[in-house]
N, C-alpha and C positions, 0 to 999 in steps of 0.2 A: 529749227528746220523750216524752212520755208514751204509754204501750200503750193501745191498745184493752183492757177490760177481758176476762179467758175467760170472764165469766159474760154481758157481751155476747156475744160471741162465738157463745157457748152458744144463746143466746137466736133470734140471728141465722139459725143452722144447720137451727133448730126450727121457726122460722116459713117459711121454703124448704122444708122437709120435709113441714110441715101444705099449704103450695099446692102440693107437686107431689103431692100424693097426692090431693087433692081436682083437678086438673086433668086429671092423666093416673094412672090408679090403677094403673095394669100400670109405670108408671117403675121400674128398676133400679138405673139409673147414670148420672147428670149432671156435666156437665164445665165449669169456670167456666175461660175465657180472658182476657179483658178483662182488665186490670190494677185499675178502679174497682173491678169486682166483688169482685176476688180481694181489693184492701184490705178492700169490705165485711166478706167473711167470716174472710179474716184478720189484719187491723189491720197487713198488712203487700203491696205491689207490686210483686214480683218477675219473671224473666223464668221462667214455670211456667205448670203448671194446676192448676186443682183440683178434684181429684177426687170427687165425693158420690155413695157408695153408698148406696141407699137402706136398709138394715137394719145398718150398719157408719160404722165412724168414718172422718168423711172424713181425705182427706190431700194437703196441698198438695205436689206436686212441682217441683223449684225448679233450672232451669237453672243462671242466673245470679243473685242473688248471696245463696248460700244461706247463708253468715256471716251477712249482715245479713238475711235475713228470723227467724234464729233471734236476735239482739239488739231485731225491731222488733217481735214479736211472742208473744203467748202461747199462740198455737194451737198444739194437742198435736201435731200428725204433721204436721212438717215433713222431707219427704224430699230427699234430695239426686239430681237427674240430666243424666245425660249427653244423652239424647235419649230422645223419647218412646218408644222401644223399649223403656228401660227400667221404664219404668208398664206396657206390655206384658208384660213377662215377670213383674213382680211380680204381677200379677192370672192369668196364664195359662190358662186356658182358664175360670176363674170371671169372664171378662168379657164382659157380655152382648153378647150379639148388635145389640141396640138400645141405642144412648148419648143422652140429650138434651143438647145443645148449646145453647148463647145462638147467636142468629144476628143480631142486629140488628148488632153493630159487626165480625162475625168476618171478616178479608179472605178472599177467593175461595183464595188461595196457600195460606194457613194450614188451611182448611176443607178444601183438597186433602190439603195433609200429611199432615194428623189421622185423612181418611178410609183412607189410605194405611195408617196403624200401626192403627188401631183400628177397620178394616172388619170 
């Protein structure tokens, strides 16, 4: 299987970056759930999020199966977790107050959880 390229990749991250800055200019910190998405940006669908600081390199964090997102992909910060606690304490109090979320496909359960670890 061939990778998504990192200079797609690259590309991909840049033009998300350019429309959330022109959408909502105060954005901090965006969180990609969906599985499509997270292929978008990382050429790789994991059970994770991904996480996009607005001034910082993002970072996918990667439930299940973080073997295979580091052989399906070239995206630089693939992190390994246990539970979203752990994206919590990695960011620790550098996590803003306000997260933008994709909301069209997020279930009600999941949106619970998420608000839970990262209120």
């Amino acid at each position: 299987m061939d990778r998504v390229p990192v200079r797609e990749l690259n590309n991909r991250m840049n033009r998300f970056r350019q429309i959330m800055d022109k959408a909502h200019s105060e954005w901090k910190l965006a969180i990609i759930i969906t599985k499509v998405n997270q292929y978008y940006f990382t050429g790789t669908m994991q059970d994770g999020i991904l996480v996009i600081p607005r001034d910082k390199e993002a970072e996918y964090w990667v439930r299940r199966s973080y073997e295979r997102a580091l052989d399906e992909s070239h995206f630089p910060r693939i992190m390994p977790m246990k539970s979203y606690r752990d994206v919590v304490s990695h960011y620790g109090d550098r996590f803003p107050k306000e997260v933008y979320l994709e909301t069209e496909s997020v279930p009600l359960g999941l949106y619970n959880r998420l608000n839970r670890h990262f209120s």
